[in-house]
PDBQT receptor file of N, H, CA, C and O in Angstrom, charges set to zero:
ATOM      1  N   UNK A   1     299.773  40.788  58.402  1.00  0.00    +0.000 N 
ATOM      2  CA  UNK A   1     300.446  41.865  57.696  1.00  0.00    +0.000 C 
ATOM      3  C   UNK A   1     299.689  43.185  57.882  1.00  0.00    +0.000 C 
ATOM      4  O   UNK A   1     300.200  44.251  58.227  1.00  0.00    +0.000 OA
ATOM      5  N   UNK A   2     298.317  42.948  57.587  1.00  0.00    +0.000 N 
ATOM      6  H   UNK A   2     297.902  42.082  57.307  1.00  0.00    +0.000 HD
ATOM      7  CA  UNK A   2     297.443  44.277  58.159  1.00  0.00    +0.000 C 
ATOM      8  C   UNK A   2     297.659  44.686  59.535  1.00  0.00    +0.000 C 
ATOM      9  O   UNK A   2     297.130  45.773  59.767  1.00  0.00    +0.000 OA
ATOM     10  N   UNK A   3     298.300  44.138  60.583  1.00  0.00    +0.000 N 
ATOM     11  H   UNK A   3     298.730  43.255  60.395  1.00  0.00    +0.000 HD
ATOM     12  CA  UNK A   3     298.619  44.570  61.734  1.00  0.00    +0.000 C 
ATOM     13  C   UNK A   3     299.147  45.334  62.109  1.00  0.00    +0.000 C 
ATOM     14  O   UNK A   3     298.937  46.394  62.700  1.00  0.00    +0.000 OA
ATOM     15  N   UNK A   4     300.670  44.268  61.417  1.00  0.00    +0.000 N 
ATOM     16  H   UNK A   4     300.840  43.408  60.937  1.00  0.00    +0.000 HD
ATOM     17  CA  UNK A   4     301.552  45.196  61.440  1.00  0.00    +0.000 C 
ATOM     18  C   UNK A   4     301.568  46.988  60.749  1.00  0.00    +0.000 C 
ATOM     19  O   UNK A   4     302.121  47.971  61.243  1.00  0.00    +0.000 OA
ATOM     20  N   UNK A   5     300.765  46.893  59.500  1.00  0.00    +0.000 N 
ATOM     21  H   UNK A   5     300.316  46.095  59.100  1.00  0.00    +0.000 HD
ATOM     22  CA  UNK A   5     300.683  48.192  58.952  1.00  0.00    +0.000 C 
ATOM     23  C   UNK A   5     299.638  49.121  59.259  1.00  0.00    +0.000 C 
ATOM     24  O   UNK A   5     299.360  50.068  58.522  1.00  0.00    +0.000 OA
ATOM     25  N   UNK A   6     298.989  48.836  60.458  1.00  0.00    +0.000 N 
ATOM     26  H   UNK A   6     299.214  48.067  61.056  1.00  0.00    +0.000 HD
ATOM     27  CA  UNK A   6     298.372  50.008  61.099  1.00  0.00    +0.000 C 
ATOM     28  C   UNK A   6     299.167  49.964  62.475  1.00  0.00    +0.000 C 
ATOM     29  O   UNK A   6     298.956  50.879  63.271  1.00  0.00    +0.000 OA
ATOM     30  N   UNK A   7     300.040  48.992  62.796  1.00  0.00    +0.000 N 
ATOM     31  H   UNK A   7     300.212  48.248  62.150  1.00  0.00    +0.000 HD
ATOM     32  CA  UNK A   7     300.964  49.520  64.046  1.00  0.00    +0.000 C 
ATOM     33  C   UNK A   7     301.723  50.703  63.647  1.00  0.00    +0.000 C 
ATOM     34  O   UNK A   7     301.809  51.781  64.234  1.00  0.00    +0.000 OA
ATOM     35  N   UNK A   8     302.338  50.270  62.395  1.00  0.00    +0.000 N 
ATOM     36  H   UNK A   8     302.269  49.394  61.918  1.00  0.00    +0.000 HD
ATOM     37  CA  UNK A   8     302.960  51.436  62.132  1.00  0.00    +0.000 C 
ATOM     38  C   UNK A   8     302.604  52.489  61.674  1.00  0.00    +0.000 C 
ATOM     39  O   UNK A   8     303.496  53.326  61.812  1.00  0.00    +0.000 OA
ATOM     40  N   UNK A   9     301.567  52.947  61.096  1.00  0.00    +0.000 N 
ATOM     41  H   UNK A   9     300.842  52.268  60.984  1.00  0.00    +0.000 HD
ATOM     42  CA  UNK A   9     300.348  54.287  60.679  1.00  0.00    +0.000 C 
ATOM     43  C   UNK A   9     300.642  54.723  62.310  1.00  0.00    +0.000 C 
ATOM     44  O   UNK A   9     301.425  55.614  62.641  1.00  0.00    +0.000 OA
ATOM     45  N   UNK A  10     299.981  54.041  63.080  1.00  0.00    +0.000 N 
ATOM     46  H   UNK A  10     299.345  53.317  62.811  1.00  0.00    +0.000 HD
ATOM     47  CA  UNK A  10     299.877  54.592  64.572  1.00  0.00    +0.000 C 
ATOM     48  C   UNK A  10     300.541  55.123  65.191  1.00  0.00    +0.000 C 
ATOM     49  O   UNK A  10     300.160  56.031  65.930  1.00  0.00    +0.000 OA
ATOM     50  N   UNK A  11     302.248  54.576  65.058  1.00  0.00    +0.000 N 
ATOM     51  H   UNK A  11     302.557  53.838  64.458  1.00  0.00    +0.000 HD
ATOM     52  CA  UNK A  11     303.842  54.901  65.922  1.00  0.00    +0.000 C 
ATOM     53  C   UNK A  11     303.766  55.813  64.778  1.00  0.00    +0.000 C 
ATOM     54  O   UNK A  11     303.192  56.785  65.270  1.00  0.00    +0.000 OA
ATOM     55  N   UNK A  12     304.005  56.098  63.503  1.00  0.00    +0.000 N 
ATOM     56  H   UNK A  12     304.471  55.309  63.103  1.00  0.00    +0.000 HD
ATOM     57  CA  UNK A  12     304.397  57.856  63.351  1.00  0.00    +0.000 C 
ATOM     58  C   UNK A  12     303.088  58.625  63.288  1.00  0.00    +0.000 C 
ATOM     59  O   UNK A  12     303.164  59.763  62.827  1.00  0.00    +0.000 OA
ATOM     60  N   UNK A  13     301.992  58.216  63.650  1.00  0.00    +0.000 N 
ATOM     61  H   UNK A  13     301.930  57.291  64.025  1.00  0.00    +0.000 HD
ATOM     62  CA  UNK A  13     301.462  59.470  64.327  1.00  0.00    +0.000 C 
ATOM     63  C   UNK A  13     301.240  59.864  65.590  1.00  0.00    +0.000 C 
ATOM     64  O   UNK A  13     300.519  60.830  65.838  1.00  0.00    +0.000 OA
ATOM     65  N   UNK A  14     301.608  59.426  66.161  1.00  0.00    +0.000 N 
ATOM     66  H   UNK A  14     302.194  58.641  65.960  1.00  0.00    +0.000 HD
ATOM     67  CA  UNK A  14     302.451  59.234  67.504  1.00  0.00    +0.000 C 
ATOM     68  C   UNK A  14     303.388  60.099  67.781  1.00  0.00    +0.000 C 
ATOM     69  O   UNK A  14     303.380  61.093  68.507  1.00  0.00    +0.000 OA
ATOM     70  N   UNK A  15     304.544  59.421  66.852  1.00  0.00    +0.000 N 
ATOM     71  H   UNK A  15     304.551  58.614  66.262  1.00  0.00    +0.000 HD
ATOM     72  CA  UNK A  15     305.798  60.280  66.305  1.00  0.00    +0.000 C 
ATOM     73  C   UNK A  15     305.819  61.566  66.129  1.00  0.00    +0.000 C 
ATOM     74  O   UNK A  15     306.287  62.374  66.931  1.00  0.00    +0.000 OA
ATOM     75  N   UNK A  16     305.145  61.903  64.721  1.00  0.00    +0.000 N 
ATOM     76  H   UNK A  16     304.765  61.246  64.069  1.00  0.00    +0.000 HD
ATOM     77  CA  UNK A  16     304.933  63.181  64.328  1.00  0.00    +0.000 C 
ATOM     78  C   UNK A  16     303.990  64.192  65.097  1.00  0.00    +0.000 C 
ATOM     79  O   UNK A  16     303.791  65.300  64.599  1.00  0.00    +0.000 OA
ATOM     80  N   UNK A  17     303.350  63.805  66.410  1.00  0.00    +0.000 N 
ATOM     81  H   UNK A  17     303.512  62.905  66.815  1.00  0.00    +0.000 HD
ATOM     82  CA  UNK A  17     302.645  64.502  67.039  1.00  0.00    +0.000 C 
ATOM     83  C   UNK A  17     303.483  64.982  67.851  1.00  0.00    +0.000 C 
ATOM     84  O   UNK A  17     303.699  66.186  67.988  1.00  0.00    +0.000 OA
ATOM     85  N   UNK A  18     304.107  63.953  68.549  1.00  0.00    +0.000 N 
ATOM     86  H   UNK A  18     303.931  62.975  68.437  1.00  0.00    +0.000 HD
ATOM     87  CA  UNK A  18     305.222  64.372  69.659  1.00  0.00    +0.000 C 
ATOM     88  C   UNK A  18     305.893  65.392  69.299  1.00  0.00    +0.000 C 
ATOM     89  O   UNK A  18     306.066  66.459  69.887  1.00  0.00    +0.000 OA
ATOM     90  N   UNK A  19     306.345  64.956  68.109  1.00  0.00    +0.000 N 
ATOM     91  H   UNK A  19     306.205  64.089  67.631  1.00  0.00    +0.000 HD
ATOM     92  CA  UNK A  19     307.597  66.651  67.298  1.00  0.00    +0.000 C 
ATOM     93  C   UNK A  19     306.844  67.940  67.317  1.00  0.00    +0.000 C 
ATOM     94  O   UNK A  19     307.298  68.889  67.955  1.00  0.00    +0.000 OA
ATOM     95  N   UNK A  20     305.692  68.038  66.641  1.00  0.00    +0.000 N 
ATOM     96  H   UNK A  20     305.322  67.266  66.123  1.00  0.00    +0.000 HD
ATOM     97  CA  UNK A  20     304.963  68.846  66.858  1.00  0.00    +0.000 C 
ATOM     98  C   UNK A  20     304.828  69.702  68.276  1.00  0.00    +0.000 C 
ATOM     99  O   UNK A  20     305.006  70.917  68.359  1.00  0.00    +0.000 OA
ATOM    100  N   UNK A  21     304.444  68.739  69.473  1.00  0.00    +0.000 N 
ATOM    101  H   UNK A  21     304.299  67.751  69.406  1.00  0.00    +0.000 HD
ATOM    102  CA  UNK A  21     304.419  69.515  70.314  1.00  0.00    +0.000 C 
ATOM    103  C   UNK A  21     306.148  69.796  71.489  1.00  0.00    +0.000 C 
ATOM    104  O   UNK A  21     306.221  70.479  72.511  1.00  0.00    +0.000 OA
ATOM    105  N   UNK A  22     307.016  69.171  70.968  1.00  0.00    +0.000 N 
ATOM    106  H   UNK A  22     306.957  68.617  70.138  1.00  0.00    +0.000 HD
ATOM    107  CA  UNK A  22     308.244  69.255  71.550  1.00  0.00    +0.000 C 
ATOM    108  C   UNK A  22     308.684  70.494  70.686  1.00  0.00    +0.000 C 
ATOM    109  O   UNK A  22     309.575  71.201  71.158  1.00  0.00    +0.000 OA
ATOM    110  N   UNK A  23     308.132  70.830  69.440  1.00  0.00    +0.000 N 
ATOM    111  H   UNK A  23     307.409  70.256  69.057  1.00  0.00    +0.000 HD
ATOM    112  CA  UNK A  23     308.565  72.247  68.814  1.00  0.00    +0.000 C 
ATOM    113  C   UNK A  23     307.728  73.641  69.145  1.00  0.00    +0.000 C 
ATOM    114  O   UNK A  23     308.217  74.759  68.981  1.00  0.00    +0.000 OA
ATOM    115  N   UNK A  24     306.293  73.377  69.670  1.00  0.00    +0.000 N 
ATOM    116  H   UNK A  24     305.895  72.469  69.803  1.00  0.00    +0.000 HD
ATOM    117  CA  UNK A  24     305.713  74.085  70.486  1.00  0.00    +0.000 C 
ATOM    118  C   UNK A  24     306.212  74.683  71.298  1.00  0.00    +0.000 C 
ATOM    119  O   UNK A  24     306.140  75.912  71.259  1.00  0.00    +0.000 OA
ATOM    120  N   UNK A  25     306.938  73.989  72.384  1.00  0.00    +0.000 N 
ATOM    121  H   UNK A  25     306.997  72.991  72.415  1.00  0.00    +0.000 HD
ATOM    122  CA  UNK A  25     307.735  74.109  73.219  1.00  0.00    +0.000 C 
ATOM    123  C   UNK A  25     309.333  75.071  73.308  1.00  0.00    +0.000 C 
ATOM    124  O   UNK A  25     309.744  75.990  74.017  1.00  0.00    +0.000 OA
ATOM    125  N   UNK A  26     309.931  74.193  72.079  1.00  0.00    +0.000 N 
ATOM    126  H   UNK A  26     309.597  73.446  71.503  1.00  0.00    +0.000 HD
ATOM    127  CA  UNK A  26     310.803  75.214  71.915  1.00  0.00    +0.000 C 
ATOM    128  C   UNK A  26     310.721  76.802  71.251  1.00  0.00    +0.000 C 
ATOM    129  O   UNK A  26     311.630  77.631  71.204  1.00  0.00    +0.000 OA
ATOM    130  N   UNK A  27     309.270  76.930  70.742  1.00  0.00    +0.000 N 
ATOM    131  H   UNK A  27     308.532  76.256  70.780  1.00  0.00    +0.000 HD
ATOM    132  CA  UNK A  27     309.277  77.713  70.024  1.00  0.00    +0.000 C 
ATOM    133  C   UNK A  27     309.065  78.823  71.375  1.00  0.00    +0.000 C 
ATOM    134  O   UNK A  27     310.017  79.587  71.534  1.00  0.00    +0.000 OA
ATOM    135  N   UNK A  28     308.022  78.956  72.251  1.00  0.00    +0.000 N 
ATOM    136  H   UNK A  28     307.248  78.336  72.122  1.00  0.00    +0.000 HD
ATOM    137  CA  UNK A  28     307.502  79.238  73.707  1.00  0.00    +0.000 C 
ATOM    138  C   UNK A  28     308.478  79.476  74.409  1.00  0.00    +0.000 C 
ATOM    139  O   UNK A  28     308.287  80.464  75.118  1.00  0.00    +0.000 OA
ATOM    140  N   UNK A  29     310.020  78.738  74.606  1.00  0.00    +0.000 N 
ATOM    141  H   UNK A  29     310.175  77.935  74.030  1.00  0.00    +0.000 HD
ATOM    142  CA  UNK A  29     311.230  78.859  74.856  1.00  0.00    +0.000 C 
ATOM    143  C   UNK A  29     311.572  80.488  74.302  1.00  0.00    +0.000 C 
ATOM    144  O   UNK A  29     311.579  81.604  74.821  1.00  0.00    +0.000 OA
ATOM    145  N   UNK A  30     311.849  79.909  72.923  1.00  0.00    +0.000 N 
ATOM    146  H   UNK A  30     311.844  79.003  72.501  1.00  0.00    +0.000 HD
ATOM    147  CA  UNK A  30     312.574  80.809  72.407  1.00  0.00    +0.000 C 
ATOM    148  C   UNK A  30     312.094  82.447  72.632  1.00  0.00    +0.000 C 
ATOM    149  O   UNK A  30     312.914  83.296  72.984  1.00  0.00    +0.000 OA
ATOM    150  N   UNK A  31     310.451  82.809  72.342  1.00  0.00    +0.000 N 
ATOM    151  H   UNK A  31     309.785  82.120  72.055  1.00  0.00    +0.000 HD
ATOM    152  CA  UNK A  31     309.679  84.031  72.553  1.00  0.00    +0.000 C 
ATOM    153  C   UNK A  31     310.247  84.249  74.099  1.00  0.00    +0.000 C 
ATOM    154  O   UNK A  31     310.731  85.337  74.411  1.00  0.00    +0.000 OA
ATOM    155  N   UNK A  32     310.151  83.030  75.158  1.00  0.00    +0.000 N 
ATOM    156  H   UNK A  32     309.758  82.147  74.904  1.00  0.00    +0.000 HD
ATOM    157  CA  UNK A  32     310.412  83.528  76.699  1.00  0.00    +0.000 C 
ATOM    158  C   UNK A  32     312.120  84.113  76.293  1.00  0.00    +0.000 C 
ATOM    159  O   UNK A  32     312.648  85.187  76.579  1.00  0.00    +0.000 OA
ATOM    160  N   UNK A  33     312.495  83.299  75.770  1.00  0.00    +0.000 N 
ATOM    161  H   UNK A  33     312.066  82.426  75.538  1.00  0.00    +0.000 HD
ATOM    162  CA  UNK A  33     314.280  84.501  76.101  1.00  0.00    +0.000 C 
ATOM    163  C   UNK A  33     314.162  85.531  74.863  1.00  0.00    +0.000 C 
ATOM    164  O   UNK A  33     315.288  85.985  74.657  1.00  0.00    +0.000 OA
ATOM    165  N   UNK A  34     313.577  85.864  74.306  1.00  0.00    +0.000 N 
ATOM    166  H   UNK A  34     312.662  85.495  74.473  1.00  0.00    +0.000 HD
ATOM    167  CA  UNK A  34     313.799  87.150  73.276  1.00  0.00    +0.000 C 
ATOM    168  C   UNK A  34     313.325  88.302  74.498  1.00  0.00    +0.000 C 
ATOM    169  O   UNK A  34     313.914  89.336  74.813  1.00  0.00    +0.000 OA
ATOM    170  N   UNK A  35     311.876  87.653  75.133  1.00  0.00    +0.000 N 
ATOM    171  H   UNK A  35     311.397  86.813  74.877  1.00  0.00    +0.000 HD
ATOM    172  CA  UNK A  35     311.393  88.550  75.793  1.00  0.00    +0.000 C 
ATOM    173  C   UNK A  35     312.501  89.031  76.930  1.00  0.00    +0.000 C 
ATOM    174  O   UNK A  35     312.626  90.230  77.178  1.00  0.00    +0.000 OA
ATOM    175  N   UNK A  36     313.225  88.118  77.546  1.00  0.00    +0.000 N 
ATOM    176  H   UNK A  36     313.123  87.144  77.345  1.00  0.00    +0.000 HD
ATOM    177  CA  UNK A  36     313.528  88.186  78.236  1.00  0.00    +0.000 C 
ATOM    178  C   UNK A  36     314.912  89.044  78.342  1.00  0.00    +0.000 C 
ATOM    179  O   UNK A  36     315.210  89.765  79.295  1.00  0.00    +0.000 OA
ATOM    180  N   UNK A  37     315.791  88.795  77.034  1.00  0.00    +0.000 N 
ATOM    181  H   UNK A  37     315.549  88.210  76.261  1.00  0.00    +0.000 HD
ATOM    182  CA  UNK A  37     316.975  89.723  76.340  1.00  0.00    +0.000 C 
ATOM    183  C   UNK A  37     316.450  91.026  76.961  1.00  0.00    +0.000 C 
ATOM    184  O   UNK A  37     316.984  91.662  77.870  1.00  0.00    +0.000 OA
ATOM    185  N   UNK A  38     315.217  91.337  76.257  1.00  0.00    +0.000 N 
ATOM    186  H   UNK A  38     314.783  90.821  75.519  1.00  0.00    +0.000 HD
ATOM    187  CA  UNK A  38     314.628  92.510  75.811  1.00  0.00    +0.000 C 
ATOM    188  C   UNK A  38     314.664  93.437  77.525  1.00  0.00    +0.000 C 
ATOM    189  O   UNK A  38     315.214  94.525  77.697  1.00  0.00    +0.000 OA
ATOM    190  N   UNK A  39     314.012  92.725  78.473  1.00  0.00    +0.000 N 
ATOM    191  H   UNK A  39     313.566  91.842  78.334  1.00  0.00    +0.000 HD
ATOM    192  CA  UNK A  39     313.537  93.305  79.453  1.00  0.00    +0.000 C 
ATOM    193  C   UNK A  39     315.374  93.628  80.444  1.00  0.00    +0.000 C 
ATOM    194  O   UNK A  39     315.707  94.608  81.110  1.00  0.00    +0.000 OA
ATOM    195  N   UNK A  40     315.972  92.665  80.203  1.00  0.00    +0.000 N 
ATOM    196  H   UNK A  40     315.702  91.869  79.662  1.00  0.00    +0.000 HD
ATOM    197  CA  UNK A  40     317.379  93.048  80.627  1.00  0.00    +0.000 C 
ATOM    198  C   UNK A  40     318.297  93.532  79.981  1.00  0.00    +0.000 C 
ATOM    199  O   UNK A  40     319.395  93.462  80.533  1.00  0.00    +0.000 OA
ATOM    200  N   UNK A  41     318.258  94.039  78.934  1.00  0.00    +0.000 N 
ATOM    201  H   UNK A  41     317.366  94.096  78.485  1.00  0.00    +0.000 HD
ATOM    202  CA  UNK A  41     318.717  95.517  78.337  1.00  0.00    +0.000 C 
ATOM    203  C   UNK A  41     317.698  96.966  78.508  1.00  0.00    +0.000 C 
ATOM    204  O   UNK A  41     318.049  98.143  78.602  1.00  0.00    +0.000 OA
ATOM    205  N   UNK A  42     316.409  96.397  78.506  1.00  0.00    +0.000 N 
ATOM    206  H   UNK A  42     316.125  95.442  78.429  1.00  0.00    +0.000 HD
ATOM    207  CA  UNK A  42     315.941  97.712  79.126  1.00  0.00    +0.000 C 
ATOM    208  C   UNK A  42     316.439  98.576  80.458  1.00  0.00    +0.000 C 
ATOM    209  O   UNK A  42     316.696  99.765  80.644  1.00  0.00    +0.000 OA
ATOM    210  N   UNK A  43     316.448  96.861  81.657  1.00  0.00    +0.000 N 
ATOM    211  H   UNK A  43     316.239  95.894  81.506  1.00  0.00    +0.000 HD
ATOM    212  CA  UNK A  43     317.368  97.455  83.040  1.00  0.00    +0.000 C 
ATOM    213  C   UNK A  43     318.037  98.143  82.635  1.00  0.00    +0.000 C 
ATOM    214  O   UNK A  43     317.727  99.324  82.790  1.00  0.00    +0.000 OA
ATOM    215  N   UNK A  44     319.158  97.878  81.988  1.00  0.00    +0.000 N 
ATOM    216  H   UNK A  44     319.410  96.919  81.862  1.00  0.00    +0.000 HD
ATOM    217  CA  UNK A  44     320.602  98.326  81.604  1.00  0.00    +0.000 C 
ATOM    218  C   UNK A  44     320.090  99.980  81.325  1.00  0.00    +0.000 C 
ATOM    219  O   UNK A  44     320.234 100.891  82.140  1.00  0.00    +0.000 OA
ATOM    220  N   UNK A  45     319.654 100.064  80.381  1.00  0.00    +0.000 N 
ATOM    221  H   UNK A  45     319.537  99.324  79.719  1.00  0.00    +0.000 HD
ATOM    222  CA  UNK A  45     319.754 101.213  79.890  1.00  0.00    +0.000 C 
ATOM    223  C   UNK A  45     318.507 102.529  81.017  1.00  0.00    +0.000 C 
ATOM    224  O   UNK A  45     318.412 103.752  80.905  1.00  0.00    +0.000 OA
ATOM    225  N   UNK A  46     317.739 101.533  82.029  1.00  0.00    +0.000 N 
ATOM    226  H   UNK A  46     317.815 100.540  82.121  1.00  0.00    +0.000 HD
ATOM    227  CA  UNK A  46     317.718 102.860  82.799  1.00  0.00    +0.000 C 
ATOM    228  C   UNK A  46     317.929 103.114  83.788  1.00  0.00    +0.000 C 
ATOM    229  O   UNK A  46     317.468 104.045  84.448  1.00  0.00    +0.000 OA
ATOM    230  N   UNK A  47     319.232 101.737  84.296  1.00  0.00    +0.000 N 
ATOM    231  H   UNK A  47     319.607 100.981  83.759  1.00  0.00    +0.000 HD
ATOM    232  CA  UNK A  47     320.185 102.236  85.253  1.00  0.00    +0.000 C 
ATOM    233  C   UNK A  47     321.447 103.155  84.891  1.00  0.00    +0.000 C 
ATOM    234  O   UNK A  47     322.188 103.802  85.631  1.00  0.00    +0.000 OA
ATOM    235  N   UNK A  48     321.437 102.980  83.415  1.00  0.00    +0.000 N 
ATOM    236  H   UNK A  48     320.835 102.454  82.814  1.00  0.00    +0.000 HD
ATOM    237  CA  UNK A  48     322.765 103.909  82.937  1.00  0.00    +0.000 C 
ATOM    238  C   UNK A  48     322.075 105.529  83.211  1.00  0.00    +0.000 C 
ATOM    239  O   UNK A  48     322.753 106.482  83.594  1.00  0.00    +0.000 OA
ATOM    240  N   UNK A  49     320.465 105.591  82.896  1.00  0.00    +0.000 N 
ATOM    241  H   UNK A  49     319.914 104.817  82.585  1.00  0.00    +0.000 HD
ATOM    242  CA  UNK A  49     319.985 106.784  82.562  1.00  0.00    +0.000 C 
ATOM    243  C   UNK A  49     319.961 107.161  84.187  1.00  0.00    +0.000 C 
ATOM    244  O   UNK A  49     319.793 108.377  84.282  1.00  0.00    +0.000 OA
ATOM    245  N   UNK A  50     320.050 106.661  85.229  1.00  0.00    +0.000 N 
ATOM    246  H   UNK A  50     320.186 105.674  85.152  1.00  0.00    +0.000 HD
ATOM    247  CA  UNK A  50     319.562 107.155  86.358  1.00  0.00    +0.000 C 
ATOM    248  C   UNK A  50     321.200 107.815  86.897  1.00  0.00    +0.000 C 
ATOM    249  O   UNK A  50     321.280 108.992  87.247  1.00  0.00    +0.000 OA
ATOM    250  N   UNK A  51     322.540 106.811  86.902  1.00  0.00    +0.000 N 
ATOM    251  H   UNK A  51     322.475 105.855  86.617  1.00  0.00    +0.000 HD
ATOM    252  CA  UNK A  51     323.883 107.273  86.912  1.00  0.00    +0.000 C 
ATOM    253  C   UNK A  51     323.886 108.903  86.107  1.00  0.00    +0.000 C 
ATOM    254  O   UNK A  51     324.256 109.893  86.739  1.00  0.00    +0.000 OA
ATOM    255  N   UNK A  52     323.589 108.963  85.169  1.00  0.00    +0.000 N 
ATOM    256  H   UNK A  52     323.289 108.159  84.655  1.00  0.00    +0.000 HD
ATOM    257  CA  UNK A  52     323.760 109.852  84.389  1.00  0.00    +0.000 C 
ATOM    258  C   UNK A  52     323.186 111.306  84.959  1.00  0.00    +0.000 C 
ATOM    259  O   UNK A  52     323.642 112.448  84.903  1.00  0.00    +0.000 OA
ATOM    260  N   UNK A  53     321.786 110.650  85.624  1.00  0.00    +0.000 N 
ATOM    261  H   UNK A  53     321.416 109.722  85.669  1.00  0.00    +0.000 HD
ATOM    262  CA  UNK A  53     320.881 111.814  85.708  1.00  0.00    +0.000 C 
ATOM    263  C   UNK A  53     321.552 112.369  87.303  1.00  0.00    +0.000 C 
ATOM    264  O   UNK A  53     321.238 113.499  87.676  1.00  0.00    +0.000 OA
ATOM    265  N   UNK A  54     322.099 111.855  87.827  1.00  0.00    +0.000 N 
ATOM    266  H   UNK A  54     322.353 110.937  87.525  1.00  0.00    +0.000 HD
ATOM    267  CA  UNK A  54     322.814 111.935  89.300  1.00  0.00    +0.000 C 
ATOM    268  C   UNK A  54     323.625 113.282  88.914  1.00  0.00    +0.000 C 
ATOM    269  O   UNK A  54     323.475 114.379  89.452  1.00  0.00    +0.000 OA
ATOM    270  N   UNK A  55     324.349 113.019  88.062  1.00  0.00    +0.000 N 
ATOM    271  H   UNK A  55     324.470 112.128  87.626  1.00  0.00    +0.000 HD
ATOM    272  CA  UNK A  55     325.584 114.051  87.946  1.00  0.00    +0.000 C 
ATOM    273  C   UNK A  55     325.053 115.218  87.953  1.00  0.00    +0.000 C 
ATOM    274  O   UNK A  55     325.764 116.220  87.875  1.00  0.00    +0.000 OA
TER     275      UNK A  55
């Protein structure tokens, strides 16, 4: 019975580590596309400014 109940202590910390770093991950995700929004609306706005500056 003691076996079994440090098998299982072991599989959720196991468990709960994995989540941990699979949310790492998404979190690293998420900062890469905010950043990334960010830098392709900047394009945008200074290819509009360069059209503009033509005229």
């Amino acid at each position: 019975m003691r076996k079994i109940n440090l098998l299982l202590i072991a599989l959720a910390m196991v468990a709960f580590s994995g989540c941990s770093v699979i949310g790492g991950i998404f979190k690293a995700g998420a900062a890469v596309g905010v950043i990334a929004v960010i830098v392709v609306i900047l394009i945008i706005i200074w290819i509009i400014s360069a059209f503009r500056g033509r005229s």
